[in-house]
C-alpha positions in Angstrom: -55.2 -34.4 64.8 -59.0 -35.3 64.8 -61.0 -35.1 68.2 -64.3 -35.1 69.6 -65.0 -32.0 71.2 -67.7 -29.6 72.3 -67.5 -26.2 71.8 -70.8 -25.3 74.3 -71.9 -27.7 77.4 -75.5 -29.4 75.6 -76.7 -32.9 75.2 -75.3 -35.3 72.9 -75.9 -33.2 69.8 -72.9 -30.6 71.4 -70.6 -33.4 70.4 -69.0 -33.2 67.5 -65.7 -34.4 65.3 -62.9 -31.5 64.6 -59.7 -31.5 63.3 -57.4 -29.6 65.8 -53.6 -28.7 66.6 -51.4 -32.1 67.4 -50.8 -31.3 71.6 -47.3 -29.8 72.8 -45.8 -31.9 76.0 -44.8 -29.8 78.7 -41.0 -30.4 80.4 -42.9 -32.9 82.4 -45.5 -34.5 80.3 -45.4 -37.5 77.5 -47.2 -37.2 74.3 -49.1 -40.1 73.8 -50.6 -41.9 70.8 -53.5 -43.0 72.0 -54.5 -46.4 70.3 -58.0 -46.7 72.9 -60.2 -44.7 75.0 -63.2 -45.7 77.4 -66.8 -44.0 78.2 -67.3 -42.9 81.1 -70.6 -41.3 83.3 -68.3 -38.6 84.1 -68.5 -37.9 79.9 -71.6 -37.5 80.1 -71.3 -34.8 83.3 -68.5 -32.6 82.1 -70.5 -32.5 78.7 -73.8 -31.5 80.0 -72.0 -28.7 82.3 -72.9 -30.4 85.8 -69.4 -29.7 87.0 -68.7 -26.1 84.8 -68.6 -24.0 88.5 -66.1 -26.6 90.3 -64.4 -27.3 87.1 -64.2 -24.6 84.8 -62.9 -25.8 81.8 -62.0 -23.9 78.6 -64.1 -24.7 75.8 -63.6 -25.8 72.8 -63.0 -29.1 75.0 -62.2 -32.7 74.0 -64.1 -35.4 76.0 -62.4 -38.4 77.3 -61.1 -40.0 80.7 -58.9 -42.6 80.1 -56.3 -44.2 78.0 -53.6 -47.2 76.3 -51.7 -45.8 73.5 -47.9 -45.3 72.6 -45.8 -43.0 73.8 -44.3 -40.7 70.8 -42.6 -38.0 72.1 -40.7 -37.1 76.0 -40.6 -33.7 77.7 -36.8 -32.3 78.7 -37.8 -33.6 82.3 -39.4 -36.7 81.8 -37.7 -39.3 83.7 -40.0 -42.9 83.9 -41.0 -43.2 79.9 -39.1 -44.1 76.8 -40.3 -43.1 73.4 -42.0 -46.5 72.5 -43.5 -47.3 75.7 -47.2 -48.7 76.1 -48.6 -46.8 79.0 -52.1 -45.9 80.0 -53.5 -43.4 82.1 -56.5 -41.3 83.4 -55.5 -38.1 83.0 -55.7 -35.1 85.9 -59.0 -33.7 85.8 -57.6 -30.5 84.2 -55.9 -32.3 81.3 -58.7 -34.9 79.9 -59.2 -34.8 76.3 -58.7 -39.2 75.3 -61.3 -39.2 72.3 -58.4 -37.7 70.3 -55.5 -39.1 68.3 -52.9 -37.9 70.6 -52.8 -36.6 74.2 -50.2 -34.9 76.5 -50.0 -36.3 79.9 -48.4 -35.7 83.0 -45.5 -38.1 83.6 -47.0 -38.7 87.2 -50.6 -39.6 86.0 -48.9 -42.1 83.7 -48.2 -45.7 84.0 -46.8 -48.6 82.0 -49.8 -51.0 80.5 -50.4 -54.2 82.3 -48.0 -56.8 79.4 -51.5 -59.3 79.9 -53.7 -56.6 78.4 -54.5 -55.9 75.0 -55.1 -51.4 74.8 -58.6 -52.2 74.5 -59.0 -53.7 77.8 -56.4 -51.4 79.4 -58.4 -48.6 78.2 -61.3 -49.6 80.1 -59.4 -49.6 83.4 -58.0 -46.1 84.5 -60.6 -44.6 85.8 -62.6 -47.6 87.2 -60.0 -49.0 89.1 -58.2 -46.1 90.6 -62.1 -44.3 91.9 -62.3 -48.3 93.6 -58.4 -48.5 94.7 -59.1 -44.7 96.0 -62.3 -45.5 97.7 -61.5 -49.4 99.0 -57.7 -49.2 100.0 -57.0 -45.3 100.4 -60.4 -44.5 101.8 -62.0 -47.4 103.5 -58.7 -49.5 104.7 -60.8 -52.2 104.1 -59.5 -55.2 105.7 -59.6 -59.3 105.6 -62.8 -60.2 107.1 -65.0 -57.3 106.7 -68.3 -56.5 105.3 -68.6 -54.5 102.0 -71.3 -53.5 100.0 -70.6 -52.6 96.1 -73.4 -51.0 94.3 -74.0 -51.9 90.6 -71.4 -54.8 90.6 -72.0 -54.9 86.7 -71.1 -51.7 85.8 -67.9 -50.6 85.4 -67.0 -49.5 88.7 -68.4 -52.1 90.1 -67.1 -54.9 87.8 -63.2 -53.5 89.4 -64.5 -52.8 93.1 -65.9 -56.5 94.0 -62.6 -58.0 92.3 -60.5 -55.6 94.9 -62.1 -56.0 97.8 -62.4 -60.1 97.2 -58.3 -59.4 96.7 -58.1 -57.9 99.9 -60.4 -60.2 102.1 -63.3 -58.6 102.2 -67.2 -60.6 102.6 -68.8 -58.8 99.7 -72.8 -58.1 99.3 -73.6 -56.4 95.5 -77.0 -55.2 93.8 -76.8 -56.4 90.4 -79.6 -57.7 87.6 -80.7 -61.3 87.4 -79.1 -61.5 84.4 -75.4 -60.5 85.3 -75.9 -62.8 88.8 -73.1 -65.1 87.5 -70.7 -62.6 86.6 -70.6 -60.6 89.4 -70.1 -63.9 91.5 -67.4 -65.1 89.3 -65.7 -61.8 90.3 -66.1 -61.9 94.0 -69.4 -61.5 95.3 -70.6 -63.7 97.8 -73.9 -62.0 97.9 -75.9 -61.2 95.0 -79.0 -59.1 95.6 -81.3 -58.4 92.7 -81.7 -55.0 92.6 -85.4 -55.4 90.3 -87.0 -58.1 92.8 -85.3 -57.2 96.2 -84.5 -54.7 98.4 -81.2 -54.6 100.3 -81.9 -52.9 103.0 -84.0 -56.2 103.6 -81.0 -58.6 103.1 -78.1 -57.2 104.3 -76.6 -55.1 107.9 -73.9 -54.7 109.5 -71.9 -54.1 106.9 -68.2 -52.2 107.2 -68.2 -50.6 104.3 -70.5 -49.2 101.2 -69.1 -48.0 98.3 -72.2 -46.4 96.7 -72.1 -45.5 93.1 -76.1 -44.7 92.7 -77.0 -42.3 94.6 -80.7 -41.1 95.6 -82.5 -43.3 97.7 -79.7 -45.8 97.1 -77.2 -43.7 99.2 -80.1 -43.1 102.1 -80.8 -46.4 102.2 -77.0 -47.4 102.7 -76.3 -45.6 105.6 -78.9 -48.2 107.4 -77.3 -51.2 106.4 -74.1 -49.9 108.4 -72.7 -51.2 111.7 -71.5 -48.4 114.5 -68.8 -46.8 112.9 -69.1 -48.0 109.3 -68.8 -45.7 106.3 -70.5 -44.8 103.1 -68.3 -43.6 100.5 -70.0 -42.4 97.1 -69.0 -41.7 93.5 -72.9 -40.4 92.9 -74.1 -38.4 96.1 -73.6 -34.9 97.3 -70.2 -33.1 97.0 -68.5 -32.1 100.7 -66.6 -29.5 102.3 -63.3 -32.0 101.6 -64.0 -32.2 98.0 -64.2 -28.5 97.7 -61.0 -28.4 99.6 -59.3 -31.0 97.4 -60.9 -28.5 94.3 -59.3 -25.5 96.2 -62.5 -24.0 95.8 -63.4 -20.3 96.7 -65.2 -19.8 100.3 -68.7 -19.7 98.1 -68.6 -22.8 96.4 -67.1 -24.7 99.7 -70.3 -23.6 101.5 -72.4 -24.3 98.7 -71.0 -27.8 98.4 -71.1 -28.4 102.6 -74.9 -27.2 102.5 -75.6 -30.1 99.5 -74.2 -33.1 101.4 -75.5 -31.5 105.2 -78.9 -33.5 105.5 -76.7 -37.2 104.1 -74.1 -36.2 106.9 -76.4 -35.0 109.7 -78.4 -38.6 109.1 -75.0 -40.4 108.8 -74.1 -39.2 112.4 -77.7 -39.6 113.8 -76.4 -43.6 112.9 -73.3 -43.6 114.2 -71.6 -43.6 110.4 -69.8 -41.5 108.2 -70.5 -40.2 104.7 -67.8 -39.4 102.5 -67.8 -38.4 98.8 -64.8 -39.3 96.2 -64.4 -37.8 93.0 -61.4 -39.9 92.3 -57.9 -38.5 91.0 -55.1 -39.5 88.7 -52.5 -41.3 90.1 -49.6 -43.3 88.6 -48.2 -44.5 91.5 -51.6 -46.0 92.4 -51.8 -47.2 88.7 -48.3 -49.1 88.6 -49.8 -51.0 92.2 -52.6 -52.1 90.3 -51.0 -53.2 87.1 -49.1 -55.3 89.1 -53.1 -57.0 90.4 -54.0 -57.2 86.8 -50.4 -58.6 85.2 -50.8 -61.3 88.3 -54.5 -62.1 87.5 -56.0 -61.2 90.5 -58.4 -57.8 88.7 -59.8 -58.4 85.3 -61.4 -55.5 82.7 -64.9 -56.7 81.6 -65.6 -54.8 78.2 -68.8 -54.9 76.7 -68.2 -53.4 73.5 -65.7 -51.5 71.2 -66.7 -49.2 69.1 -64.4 -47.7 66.3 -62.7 -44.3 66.7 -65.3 -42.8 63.9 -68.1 -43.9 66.0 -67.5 -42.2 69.4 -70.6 -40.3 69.1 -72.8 -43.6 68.5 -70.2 -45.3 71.6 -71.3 -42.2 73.9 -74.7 -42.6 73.6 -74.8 -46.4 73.7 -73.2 -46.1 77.4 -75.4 -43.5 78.2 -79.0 -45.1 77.3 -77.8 -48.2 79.3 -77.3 -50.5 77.0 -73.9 -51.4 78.1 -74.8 -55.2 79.6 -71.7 -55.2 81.8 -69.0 -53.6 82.2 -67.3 -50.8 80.3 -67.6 -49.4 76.8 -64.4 -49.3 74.7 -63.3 -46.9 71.8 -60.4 -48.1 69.2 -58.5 -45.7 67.3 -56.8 -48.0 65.1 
């Protein structure tokens, strides 16, 4: 099958097309055909070797986060798919590898496609909408009524996050361009704060919840505009000692990681808040809960472009150098 694949971590240039063995599913896993794949930051990280001591993967490795394709082939043990199905999925971090023709997959990471999507928008959603489900419902407990600040409500995170937490009753504040101000209040923010002209540490506090996917100066910044007891949960800050746990990571690296995020927690408790990283994980459980928001039109993908599979390359660095407008960018295989 053909794939885009590194064979050393490097910049865009490592990337490169390869024709490589079709994948074997395990008693438990689905071979997939995978008809669409989205970009994701987290592309960009694994390629350029910013995770290679907490996730050591084996190189030559195929890129690619999330997928909508057609299932081809069952393992001995798989018990929820049919040959024929249309599923998508982000895989388990130690099984990625969507900007391929064909992908084996866990039967638990998997879930059938919402019916109202096509596979290009369902390829956009895996990964964006379990990290917000993970970090709004799982995390936060966000309830009717309370506060929450989404960072970047264009981007592709975002775009998912403010639609979820309008679905579960939240008041929701988000940082967004001029430009993209009537998008991100057509899906559920009832405070738009223009990230170029204002600061938000100005315009909003007492917030619940902030689901910061910036980082920097952002993240400081956040832990101010929380009331007593509020929380900070980040996709871009320092890792913790509970990530490292979730990693199983060796007594080094879980010290390593506590001393990265100790000054964000030590001011986090000076406030009275918490600071919490997520690096989000495959679930198809939590995938089949929010097909069910998507199929009854309650969470909608925003795609900003699809690029053919030949031009993954060109896709990749279109997402990276920003040029995305909103929302996420879509490879087609077909």
């Amino acid at each position: 099958m053909k794939a885009y694949l590194i064979q050393k971590y490097g910049d865009q240039s490592a990337v490169r097309a390869a024709e490589i063995p079709d994948p074997e599913p395990g008693a438990d896993e689905v071979l997939v055909k995978i008809h669409a794949a989205s970009v994701n930051p987290l592309d960009f990280r694994i390629r350029d070797g910013d995770f290679k001591l907490i996730l050591p993967y084996r190189l030559p490795l195929v890129l690619g986060n999330d997928l909508a394709g057609v299932v081809v082939r069952v393992g001995s043990a798989v018990t929820r798919f049919s040959v024929g199905d249309e599923v998508y999925a982000r895989p388990g971090k130690d099984r990625i590898g969507t900007f391929a023709e064909l992908i084996a997959v866990h039967q638990n990471d998997l879930a059938h496609k919402p019916a109202t999507l096509t596979m290009a928008e369902a390829a956009s959603l895996p990964l964006v909408a379990l990290t917000s489900w993970q970090a709004l419902v799982e995390r936060a407990q966000v309830q009717p009524g309370q506060k929450v600040l989404i960072h970047a409500g264009s981007g592709g995170v975002g775009t998912i996050a403010l639609q979820l937490a309008r679905y579960l009753g939240a008041h929701v504040a988000t940082t967004a361009s001029a430009a993209n101000a009537a998008l991100v209040q057509e899906l559920g923010a009832d405070i738009v704060i223009d990230y170029r002209a204002q600061d938000f540490e100005e315009l909003v506090e007492g917030y619940d919840v902030v689901l910061d996917t910036l980082g920097g100066k952002t993240l400081e910044k956040s832990l101010r505009v929380l009331k007593p007891g509020g929380k900070v949960i980040s996709i871009a800050g320092p890792p913790d000692a509970d990530f490292a746990r979730q990693l199983g990571a060796n007594p080094f690296l879980r010290q390593v990681m506590n001393a990265l995020g100790s000054k964000t927690r030590r001011h986090a408790k000076r406030r009275g808040v918490t600071y919490s990283f997520l690096f989000m994980k495959a679930d198809g459980d939590q995938l089949r809960e929010l097909t069910r928001l998507v199929d009854a039109g309650a969470i909608r993908p925003v795609v900003d472009r699809v690029f053919p599979f030949e031009q993954t390359r060109e896709a990749m660095e279109y997402a990276e150098k920003g040029r995305a407008k909103a929302g996420k960018v879509v490879i087609a295989m077909a």
